[in-house]
C-alpha positions as CSV (number, residue, x, y, z in Angstrom):
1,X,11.7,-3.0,39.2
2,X,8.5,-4.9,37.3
3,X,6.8,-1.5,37.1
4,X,10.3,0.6,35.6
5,X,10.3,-2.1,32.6
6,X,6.7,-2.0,31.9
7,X,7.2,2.1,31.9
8,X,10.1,2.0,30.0
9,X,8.3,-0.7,27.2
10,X,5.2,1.5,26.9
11,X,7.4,5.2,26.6
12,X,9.7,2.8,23.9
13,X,5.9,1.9,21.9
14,X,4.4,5.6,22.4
15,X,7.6,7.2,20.9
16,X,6.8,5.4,17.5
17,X,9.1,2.0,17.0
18,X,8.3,1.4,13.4
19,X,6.0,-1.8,13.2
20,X,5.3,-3.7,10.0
21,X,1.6,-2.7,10.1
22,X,2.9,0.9,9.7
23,X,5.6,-0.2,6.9
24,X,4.9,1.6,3.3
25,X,3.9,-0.4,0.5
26,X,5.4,0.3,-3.1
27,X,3.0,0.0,-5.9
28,X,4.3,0.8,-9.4
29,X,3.2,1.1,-12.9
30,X,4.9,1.3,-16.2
31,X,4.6,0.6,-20.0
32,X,4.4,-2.0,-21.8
33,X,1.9,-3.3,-19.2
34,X,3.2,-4.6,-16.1
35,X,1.7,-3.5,-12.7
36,X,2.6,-4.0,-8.9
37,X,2.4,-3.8,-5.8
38,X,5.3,-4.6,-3.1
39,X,6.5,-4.2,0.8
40,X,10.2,-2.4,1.2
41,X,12.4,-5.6,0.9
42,X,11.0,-6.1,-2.2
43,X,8.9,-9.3,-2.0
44,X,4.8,-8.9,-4.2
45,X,2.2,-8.1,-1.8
46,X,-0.1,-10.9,-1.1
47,X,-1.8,-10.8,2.4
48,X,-1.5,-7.7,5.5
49,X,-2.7,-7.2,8.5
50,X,-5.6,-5.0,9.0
51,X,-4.6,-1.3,10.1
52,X,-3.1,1.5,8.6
53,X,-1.0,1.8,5.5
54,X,0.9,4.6,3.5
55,X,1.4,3.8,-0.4
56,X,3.6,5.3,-2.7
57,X,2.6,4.9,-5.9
58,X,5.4,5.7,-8.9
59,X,2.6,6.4,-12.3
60,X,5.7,5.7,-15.0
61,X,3.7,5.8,-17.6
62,X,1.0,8.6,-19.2
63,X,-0.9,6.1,-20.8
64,X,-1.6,3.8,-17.6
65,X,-2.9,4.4,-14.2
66,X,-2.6,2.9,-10.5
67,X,-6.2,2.4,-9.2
68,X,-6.9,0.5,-5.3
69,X,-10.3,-0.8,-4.6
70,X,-11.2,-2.5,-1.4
71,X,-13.2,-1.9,1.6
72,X,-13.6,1.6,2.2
73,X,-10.5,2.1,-0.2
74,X,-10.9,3.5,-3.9
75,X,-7.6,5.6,-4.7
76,X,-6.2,6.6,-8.0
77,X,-3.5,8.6,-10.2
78,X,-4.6,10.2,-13.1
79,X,-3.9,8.3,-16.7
80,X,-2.0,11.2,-17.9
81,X,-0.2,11.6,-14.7
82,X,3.1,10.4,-14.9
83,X,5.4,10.8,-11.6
84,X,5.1,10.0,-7.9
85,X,2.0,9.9,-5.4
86,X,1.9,9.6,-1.6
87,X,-1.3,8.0,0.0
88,X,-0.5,8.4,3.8
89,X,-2.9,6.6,6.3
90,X,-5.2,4.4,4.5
91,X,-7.4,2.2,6.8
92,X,-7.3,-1.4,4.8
93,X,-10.1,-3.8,6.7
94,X,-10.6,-7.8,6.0
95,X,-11.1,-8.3,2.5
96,X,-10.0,-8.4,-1.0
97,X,-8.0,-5.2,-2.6
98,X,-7.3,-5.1,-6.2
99,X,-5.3,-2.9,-7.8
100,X,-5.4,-2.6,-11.4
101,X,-5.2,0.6,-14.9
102,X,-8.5,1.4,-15.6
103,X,-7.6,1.7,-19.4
104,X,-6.2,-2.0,-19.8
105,X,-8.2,-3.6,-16.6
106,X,-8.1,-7.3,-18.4
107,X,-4.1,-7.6,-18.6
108,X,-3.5,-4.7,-15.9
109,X,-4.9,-6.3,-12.6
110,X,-3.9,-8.1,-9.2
111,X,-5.4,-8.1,-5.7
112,X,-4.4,-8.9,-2.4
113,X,-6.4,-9.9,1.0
114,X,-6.3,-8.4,4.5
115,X,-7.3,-10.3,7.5
C-alpha cells in the first residue's frame, strides 16, 4: 500500500501540479511614471525562490520601457513598444534583480532578491 501512494504522489508531481516557483509574475509599466512588478494575487514582488519564472510584461506606454537585470537575466521591451510581452522560462539565481525604464532610470526603478 506504501509503494501505491508513493506511485500515485510522484505520477500526481510529473503530470505538472502548478507550484508557486512556476507561478507567472506580472510586471507593468505606464505613464506618468509608475513601474511594477507583482505575483497573480496581486501583492509587489519582493523576494522568490530560485528556479524558473515566466513574466508578462504589459509596456502601456511608448515613451517608457520594462528592463530586468540580475544574474544571468537582462530582458527588455522596446521604448516605443507599447503592448504585451511574454518571457517564458527564465532561470532567476540568488541575487539582486532590478527592474527599471531605461529613459527615466532615477524615478523608474525597483529590485527584488532571490535566495
Amino acid at each position: 500500500m506504501h509503494r501505491r501512494v508513493i506511485l500515485v504522489s510522484a505520477i500526481v508531481l510529473a503530470l505538472g501540479v502548478p507550484s508557486a516557483a512556476c507561478a507567472a509574475l506580472y510586471g507593468r509599466e505606464a505613464a506618468p511614471r509608475s513601474i511594477s512588478l507583482k505575483k497573480a494575487n496581486g501583492t509587489t514582488v519582493r523576494h522568490l525562490s530560485p528556479g524558473s519564472r515566466t513574466f508578462v510584461i504589459r509596456d502601456r506606454a511608448s515613451n517608457h520601457n520594462f528592463h530586468l537585470t540580475g544574474p544571468g537575466v537582462d530582458k527588455r521591451t522596446g521604448i516605443a513598444f507599447v503592448g504585451r510581452r511574454k518571457w517564458r522560462n527564465l532561470q532567476l539565481s540568488s541575487g539582486t534583480y532590478r527592474y527599471i525604464c531605461d529613459v527615466h532610470p532615477s524615478t523608474m526603478r525597483k529590485s527584488f532578491t532571490v535566495g
